[in-house]
VEXDOVO-12287 format. One record per residue (C-alpha): residue number from 1; residue in one letter; x, y, z. Coordinates in steps of 0.5 Angstrom, whole numbers, plus 500, padded with zeros to 3 digits. Example, Ala and Ser with C-alpha at 12.3 -4.5 7.8 and 13.67 -1.06 7.14 Angstrom:
<sites>
{1 a {525 491 516}}
{2 s {527 498 514}}
</sites>
This chain:
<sites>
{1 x {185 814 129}}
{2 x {180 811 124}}
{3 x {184 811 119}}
{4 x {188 808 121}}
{5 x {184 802 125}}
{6 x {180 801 118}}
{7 x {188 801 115}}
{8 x {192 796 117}}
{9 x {197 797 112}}
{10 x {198 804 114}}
{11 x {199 803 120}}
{12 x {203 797 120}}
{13 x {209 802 115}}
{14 x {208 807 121}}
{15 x {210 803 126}}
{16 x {216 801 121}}
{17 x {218 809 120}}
{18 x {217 811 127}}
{19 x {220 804 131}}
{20 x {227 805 126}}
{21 x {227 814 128}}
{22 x {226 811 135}}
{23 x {232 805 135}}
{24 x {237 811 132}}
{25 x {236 815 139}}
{26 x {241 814 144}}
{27 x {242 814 151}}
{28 x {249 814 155}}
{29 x {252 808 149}}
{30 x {245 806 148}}
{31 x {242 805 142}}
{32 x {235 800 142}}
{33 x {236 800 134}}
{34 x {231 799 128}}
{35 x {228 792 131}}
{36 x {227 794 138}}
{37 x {224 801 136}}
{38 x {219 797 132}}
{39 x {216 793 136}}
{40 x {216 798 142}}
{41 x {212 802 138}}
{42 x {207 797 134}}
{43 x {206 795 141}}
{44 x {204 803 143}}
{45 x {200 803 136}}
{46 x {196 796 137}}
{47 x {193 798 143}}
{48 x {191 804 141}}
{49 x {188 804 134}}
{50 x {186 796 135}}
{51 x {188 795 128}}
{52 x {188 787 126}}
{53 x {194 785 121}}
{54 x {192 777 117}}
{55 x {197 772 120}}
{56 x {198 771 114}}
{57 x {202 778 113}}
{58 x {207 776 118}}
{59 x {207 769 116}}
{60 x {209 770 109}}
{61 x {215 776 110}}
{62 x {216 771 117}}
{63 x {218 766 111}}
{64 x {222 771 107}}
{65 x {227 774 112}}
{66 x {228 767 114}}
{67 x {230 763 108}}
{68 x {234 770 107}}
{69 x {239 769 113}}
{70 x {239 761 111}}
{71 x {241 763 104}}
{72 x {246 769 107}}
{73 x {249 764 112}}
{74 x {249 757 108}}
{75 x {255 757 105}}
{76 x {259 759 112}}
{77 x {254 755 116}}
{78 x {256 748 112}}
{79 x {264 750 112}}
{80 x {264 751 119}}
{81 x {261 745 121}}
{82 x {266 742 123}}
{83 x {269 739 130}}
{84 x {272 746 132}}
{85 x {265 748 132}}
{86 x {261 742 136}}
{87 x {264 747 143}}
{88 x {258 751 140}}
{89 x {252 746 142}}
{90 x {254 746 148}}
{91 x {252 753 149}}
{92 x {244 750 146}}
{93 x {246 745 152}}
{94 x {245 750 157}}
{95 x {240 754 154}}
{96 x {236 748 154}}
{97 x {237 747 161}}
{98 x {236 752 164}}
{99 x {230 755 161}}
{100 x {226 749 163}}
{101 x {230 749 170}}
{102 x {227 756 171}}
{103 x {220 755 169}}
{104 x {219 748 172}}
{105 x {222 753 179}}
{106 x {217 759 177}}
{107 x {210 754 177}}
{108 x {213 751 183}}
{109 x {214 757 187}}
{110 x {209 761 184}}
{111 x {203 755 183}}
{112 x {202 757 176}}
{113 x {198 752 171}}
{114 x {202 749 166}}
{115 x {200 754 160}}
{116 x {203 759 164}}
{117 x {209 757 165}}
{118 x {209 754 158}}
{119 x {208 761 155}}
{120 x {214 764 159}}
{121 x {218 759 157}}
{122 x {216 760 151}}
{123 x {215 768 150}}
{124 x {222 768 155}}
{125 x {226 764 150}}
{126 x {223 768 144}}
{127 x {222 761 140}}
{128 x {213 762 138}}
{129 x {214 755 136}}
{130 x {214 753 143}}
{131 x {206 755 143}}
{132 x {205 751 138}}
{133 x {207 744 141}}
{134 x {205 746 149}}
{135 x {198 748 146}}
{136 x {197 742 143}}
{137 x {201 737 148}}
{138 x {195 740 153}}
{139 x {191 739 149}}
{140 x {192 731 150}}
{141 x {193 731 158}}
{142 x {189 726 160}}
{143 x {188 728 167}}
{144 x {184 735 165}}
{145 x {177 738 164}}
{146 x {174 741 157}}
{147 x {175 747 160}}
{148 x {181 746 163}}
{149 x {185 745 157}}
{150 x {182 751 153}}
{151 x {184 755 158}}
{152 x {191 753 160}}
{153 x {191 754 152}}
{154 x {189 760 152}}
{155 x {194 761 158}}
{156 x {200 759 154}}
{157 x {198 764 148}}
{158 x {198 771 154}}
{159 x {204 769 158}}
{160 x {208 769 151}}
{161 x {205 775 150}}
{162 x {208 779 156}}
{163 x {215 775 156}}
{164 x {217 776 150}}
{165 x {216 783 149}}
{166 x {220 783 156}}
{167 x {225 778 153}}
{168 x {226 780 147}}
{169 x {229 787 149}}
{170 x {233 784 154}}
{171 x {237 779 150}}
{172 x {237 785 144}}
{173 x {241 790 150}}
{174 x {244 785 153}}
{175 x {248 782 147}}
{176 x {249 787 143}}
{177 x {250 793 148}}
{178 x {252 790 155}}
{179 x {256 784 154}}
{180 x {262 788 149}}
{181 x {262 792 156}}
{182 x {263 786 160}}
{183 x {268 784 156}}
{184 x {271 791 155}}
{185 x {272 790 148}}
{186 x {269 795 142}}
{187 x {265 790 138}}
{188 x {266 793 132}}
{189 x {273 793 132}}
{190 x {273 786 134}}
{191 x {270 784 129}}
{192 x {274 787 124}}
{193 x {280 784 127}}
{194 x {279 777 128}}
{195 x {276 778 120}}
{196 x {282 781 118}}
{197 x {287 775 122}}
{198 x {282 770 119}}
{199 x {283 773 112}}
{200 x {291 775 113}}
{201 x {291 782 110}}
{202 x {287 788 112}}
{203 x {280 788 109}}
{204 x {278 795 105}}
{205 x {272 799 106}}
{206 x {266 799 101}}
{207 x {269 806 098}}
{208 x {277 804 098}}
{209 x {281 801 093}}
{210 x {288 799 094}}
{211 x {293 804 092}}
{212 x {298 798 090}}
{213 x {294 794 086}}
{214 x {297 787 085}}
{215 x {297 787 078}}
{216 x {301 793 073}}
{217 x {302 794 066}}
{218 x {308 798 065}}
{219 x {313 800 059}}
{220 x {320 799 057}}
{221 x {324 801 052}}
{222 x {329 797 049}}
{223 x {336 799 051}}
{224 x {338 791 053}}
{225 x {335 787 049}}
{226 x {337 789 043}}
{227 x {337 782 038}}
{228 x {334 777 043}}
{229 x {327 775 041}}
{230 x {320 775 044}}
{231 x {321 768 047}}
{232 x {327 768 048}}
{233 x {325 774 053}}
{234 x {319 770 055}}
{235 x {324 765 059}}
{236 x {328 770 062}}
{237 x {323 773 064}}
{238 x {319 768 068}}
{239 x {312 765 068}}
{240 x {309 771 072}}
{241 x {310 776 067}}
{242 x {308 776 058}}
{243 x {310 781 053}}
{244 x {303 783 052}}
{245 x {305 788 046}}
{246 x {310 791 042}}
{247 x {311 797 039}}
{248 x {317 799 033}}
{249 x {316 807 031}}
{250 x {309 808 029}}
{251 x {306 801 028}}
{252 x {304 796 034}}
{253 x {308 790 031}}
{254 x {305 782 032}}
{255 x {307 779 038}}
{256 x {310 772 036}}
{257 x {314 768 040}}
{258 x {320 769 033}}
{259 x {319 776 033}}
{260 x {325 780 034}}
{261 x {327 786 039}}
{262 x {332 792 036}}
{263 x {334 798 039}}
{264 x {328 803 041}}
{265 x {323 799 041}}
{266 x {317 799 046}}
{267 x {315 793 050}}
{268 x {308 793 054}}
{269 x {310 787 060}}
{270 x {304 785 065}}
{271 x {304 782 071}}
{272 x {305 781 078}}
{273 x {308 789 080}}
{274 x {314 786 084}}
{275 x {315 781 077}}
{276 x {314 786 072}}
{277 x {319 792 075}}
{278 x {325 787 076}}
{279 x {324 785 069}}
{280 x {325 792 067}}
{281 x {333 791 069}}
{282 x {332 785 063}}
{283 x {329 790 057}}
{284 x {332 798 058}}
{285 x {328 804 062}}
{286 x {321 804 063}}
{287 x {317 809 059}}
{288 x {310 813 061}}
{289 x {305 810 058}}
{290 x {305 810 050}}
{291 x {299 811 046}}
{292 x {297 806 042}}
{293 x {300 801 045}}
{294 x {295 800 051}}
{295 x {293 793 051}}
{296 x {286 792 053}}
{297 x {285 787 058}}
{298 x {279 782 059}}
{299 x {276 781 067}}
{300 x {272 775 069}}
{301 x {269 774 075}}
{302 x {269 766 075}}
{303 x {267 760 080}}
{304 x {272 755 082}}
{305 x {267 747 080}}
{306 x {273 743 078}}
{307 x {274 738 084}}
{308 x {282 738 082}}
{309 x {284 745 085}}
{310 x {278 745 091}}
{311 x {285 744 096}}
{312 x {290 747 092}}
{313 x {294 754 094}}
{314 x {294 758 088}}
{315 x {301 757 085}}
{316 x {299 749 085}}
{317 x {293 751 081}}
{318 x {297 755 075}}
{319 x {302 750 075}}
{320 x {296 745 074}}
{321 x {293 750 069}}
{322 x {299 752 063}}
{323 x {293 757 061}}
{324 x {295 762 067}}
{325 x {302 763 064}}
{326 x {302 760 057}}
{327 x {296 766 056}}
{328 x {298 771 061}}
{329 x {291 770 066}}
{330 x {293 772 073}}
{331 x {289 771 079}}
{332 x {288 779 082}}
{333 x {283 778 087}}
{334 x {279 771 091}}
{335 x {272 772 095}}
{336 x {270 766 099}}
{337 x {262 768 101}}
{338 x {262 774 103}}
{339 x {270 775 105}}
{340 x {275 778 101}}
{341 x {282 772 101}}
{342 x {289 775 099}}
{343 x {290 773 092}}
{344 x {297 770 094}}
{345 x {300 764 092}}
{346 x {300 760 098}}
{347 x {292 762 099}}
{348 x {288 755 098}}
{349 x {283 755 095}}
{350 x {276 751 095}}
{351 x {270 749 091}}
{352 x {266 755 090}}
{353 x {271 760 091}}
{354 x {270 767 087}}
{355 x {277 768 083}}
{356 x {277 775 079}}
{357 x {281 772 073}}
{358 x {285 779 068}}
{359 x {288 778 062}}
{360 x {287 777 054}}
{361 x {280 775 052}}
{362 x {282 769 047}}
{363 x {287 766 054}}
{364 x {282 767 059}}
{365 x {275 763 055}}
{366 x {280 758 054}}
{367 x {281 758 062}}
{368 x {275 759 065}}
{369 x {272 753 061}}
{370 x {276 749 064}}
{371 x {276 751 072}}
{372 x {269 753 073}}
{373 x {263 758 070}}
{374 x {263 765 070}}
{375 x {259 767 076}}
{376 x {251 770 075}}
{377 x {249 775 081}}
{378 x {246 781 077}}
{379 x {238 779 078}}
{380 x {235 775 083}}
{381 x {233 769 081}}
{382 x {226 768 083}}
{383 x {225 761 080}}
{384 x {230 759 086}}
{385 x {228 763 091}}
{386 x {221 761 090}}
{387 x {223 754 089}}
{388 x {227 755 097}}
{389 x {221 759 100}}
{390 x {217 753 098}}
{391 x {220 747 100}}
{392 x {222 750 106}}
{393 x {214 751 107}}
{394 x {213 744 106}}
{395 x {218 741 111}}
{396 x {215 745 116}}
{397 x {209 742 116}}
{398 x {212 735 116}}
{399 x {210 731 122}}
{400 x {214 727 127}}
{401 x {212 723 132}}
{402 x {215 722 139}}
{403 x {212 717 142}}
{404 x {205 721 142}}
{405 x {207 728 142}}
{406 x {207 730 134}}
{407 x {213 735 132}}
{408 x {214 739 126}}
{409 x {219 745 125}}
{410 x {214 749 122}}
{411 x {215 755 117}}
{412 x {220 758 121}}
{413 x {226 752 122}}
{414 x {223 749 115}}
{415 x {226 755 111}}
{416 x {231 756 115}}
{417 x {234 749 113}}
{418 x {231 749 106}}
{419 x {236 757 106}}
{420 x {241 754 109}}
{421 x {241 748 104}}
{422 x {240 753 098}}
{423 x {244 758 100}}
{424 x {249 752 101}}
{425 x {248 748 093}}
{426 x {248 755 090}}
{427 x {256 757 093}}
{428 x {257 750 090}}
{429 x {258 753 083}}
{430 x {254 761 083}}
{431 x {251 760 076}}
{432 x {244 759 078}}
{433 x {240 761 084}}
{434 x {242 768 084}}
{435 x {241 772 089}}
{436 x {244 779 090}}
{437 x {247 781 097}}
{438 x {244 787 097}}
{439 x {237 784 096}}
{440 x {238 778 101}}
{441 x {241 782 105}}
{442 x {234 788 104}}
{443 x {229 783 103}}
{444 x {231 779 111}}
{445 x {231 786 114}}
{446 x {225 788 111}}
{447 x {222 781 113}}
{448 x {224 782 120}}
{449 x {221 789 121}}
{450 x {214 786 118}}
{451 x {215 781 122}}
{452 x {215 784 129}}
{453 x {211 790 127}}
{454 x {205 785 126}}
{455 x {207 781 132}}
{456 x {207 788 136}}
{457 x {200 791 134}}
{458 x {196 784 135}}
{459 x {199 783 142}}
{460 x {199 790 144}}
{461 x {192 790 146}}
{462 x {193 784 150}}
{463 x {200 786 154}}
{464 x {198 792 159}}
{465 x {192 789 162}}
{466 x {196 782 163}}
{467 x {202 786 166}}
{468 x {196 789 171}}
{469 x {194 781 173}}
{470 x {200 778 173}}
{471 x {205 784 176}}
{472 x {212 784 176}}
{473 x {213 776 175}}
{474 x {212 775 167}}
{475 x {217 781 166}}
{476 x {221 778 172}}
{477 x {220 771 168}}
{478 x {222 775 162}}
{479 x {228 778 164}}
{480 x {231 772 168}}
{481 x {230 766 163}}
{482 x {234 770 158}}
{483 x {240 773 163}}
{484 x {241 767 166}}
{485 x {243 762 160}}
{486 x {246 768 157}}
{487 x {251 770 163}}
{488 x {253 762 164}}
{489 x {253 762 157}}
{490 x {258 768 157}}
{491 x {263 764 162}}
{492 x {263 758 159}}
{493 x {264 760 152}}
{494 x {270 765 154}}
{495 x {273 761 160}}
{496 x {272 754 158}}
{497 x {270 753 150}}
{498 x {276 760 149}}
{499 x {270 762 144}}
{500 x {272 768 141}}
{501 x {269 775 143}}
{502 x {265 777 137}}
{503 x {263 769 135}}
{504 x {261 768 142}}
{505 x {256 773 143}}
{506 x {253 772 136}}
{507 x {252 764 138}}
{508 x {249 767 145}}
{509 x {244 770 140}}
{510 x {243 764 137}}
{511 x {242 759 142}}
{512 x {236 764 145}}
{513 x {235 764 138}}
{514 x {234 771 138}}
{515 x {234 774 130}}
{516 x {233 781 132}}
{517 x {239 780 137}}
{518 x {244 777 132}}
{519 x {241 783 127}}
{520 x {242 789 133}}
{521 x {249 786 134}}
{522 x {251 786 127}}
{523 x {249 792 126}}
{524 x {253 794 132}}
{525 x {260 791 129}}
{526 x {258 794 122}}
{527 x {261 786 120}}
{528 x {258 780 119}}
{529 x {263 776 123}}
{530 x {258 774 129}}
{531 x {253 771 124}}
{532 x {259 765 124}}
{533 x {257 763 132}}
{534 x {250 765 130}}
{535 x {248 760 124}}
{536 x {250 754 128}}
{537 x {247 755 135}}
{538 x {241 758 132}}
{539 x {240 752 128}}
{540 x {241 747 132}}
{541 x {237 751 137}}
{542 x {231 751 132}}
{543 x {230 744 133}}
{544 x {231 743 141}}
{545 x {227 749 144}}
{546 x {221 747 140}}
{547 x {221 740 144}}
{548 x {222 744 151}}
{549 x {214 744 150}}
{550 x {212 738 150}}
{551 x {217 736 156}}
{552 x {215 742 160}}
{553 x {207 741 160}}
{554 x {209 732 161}}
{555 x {212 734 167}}
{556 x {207 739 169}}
{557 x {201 736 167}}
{558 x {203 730 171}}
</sites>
C-alpha cells in the first residue's frame, strides 16, 4: 500500500485497468460500463490507500474531455438549433424544477442546514459547478456566524460527495440499461434506424464496402459505332458518362473530341453504373478488362465552402459546375460530420459537406478550386486545439453578476461553449483545425476516465464515514433527484414532445448533465445518435444548473 499511497499516478492508472475490466462485467442485462467501474474502484481505492492526486490533474484532463465532446458535437449541435429542437428545453425546465423542489422539501422534512441541501442538489444533480456558486453565495449570508458559514460550506462539499456517487450510477443504469426496457426498444438498433431513416439508406459497418458501387469503369468493343466520333458519341451518350480511353490494335490512341471510331476498337466509359451499361446498347459488347487501357483515376476528398451550392441538391450543383460533366468528375460519396449521406442526385447539400469527388486528375483540380478546399484531417492540429482549450479556460473565469451573486461558467461550461464553437468554425470549411475522429473521440474517453478517477480516490476516504452520519438519506436524496425528473422527463418527452426513443434518452442525460451517462448510453447503442438530443439539453443546462445554487441557498438562507 505504500507504493502506492507515495504514487499517485500509479494508483490513479490502476483504478482506470481495473474500473474498465469491472464495467465489462455482466449481471442479468446489466453492465456498469468503463465510467461507472472507474469510479467504484477509485472510491474503493481511495479509501484505502489515501493517495492525494493534484486538483490540477483533474482539471487539465477535465478541460480535455470537455473541449472533445464540444468539438465532436459543435457541428450538430448548431444544425439542429432549430425550432424543432426548442421541445428539448423543456426537458431543462423540469430538471430545474424539480432538483430545487426536492431539496427545498428534504431541508423542510428532514431540517438539514442550507449547505447540505445545496450539496445534495448538487451532487444528485451530478453539476460540481453548484458547489462552487452555493459555497460562495454562503458565504454572503448575512444572517449567519463566521463559524457558521465555514461550516455550511464545508457541508456542501461532504453531501456532494456522498450524492454524487449515488447519482451518478443512478443516472448511468437508469439511461442506459432501465429506460430502453421501459420503452421496450433495443437501444442499439434503434439507433441505427433512426440513423438510417435520416440518412435514407442503410449505413455499412467499419469493415464493409459496398458490393455495387455507384461509379464503374467498363469496356466496350465497338460493333455499333463504327464511324461516329468521340463527340458525337459524347452526345449520345449524355452527361452522366465520358469516354475516358481509346484503344485501336496495340496502341492507346488520344481521346479527342474528332477522333473517329472503327470497327474493333476498344472504348473504356466511366460513369454512374446504371449510365455506363446502358450505354453499352450505343457502342457494341462489353470486354473484360483490357491491359493498357485502364485509366487511373484521381480521388479527392473536398469541403463544400462555396455559398452558391450550400442548399443545392447534387444534380443542380453539376449543372451549376460544366466541370462535373465537361471533365467527367463524379460526386461517389457525401459525409455530413460523422454521417454518411446518399450521393444522390436529389441529395442536398450544405456548406461543410464532405464530397468524395474521382475523376481524371487535370478535370478534378480545376473543380475543386472552385467548390471548396481539399479537407486536412490526418494530424491533429495542436495550434487549434490549444487555442480552443484555452479560450475555453478564460471564458470560464469570466464573472457576471446577478444582482449580488457573482456567476461564471467555469472550466467545464467555458470549454465546452469554446468546443462547440470550435468544432462548429472548423465544420465550416475542414482546412484548418484538424482534429482526427479517432483522436477526439480517444482524447474525450480518456479525459472522462482521469477525470472520474481523481474524483473517486479524493472522496473515497470521505464517503463511508458521511453514509454512517447521515444514513439512508444522501443516497436516498441521491437517487430520488435524479429518478424523478428523469421519469417525468421520459413521459413528457414521449407522450407530449413525441421526441424520438434514442434522442430522448440521450437529452435525459444531458438535461442531468450527466457525461458519463451520454458515454454509458452510446456505448450501448454503439452509435452516436443520442449525442444529437444530449449536446442541446446538456448545453443549456450547463448554464442553468449552476444558478440552482444561488436560488437554493437565497430562499434557504432567508
Amino acid at each position: 500500500m505504500g507504493v502506492l499511497k507515495d504514487h499517485p499516478e500509479l494508483v490513479l492508472f490502476v483504478s482506470l485497468a481495473l474500473g474498465y475490466l469491472v464495467g465489462k462485467l455482466r449481471v442479468g442485462p446489466l453492465t456498469l460500463g468503463g465510467i461507472c467501474g472507474t469510479l467504484i474502484v477509485s472510491l474503493l481505492l481511495g479509501a484505502w490507500t489515501k493517495a492525494q492526486v493534484s486538483d490540477d490533474v483533474k482539471t487539465v484532463f477535465f478541460a480535455l474531455f470537455i473541449f472533445a465532446l464540444g468539438y465532436m458535437a459543435g457541428p450538430q449541435f448548431f444544425r439542429n438549433l432549430n425550432k424543432k429542437s426548442l421541445r428539448f428545453f423543456v426537458l431543462c425546465a423540469i430538471e430545474l424544477v424539480c432538483v430545487i423542489g426536492i431539496a427545498l422539501g428534504l431541508a423542510s422534512w428532514f431540517d438539514l442546514d442550507v449547505g447540505t441541501a445545496s450539496g445534495i442538489l448538487a451532487g444528485a444533480a451530478t453539476e460540481s459547478a453548484v458547489v462552487g456558486t452555493a459555497t460562495e453565495s454562503i458565504g454572503k449570508l448575512s444572517n449567519l456566524t463566521a463559524a457558521q458559514i465555514t461550516e455550511y460550506q464545508g457541508n456542501v462539499a461532504t453531501a456532494y460527495t456522498v450524492c454524487y456517487l449515488f447519482g451518478l450510477i443512478t443516472i448511468v443504469l437508469y439511461t442506459s440499461q432501465i429506460m430502453p426496457m421501459m420503452m421496450r426498444i433495443n437501444l442499439r438498433d434503434a439507433a441505427r434506424e433512426l440513423w438510417e431513416r435520416t440518412r435514407s439508406r442503410g449505413s455499412l459497418e467499419a469493415d464493409e464496402r459496398p458490393a455495387l458501387p455507384g461509379m464503374v469503369g467498363r469496356t466496350y468493343l465497338v460493333t455499333s459505332a463504327d464511324g461516329r466520333t468521340v463527340d458525337d458519341l459524347q452526345s449520345s451518350l449524355g452527361e452522366r458518362v465520358t469516354v475516358e480511353a481509346v484503344k485501336r490494335g496495340s496502341k492507346v490512341v488520344d481521346v479527342a473530341p474528332g477522333l473517329e471510331l472503327t470497327l474493333s476498337d476498344l472504348v473504356l466509359l466511366v460513369g454512374r453504373r446504371a449510365n455506363v451499361i446502358e450505354a453499352g446498347r450505343l457502342i457494341g459488347p462489353e470486354t473484360p478488362g483490357v491491359p493498357g487501357l485502364d485509366s487511373p483515376l484521381a480521388s479527392r476528398e473536398v469541403s463544400v465552402t462555396d455559398k452558391a451550392l450550400d442548399g443545392k441538391t447534387v444534380d443542380e450543383a453539376q449543372q451549376a459546375f460544366p466541370e462535373f460533366y465537361r471533365d467527367g468528375v463524379y460526386v461517389t460519396d457525401i459525409t455530413r460530420g460523422d454521417q454518411d449521406m446518399p450521393a444522390n442526385g436529389d441529395t442536398v447539400l450544405h456548406r461543410g459537406d464532405v464530397l468524395t469527388l474521382v475523376g481524371a486528375r487535370s478535370g478534378l483540380n480545376k473543380l475543386v478550386a472552385r467548390i471548396g478546399s481539399v479537407v486536412k484531417n490526418d494530424a491533429t492540429d495542436f495550434i487549434y486545439l490549444g487555442l480552443g482549450i484555452a479560450a475555453g479556460s478564460l471564458l470560464g473565469q469570466v464573472v457576471v453578476k446577478f444582482g449580488d451573486i457573482p456567476m461564471s461558467l467555469g472550466t467545464g461550461g467555458g470549454c465546452l461553449i469554446s468546443g462547440l464553437l470550435f468544432g462548429w468554425f472548423r465544420s465550416r470549411s475542414q482546412t484548418f483545425g484538424a482534429f482526427p475522429p479517432q483522436a477526439a473521440s480517444t482524447i474525450k474517453d480518456m479525459g472522462l476516465a482521469v477525470f472520474i478517477a481523481c474524483t473517486g480516490l479524493v472522496s473515497g476516504p470521505q464517503a463511508w464515514p458521511l453514509i454512517k452520519e447521515y444514513g439512508a438519506l444522501l443516497p436516498f436524496a441521491g437517487i430520488a433527484m435524479v429518478l424523478i425528473p428523469a421519469t417525468v422527463s421520459l413521459f413528457v418527452g414521449r407522450k407530449l414532445l413525441k421526441i424520438e426513443k434514442p434522442l430522448l434518452i440521450g437529452a435525459i442525460a444531458g438535461q442531468q448533465c450527466s457525461t458519463p451517462a451520454i458515454t454509458a448510453v452510446t456505448q450501448v447503442a454503439q452509435s452516436s445518435v443520442p449525442m444529437l438530443g444530449y449536446t442541446i439539453t446538456y448545453a443549456l443546462s450547463n448554464f442553468l444548473l449552476p444558478l440552482t445554487g444561488p436560488v437554493l441557498v437565497g430562499i434557504l438562507g432567508n
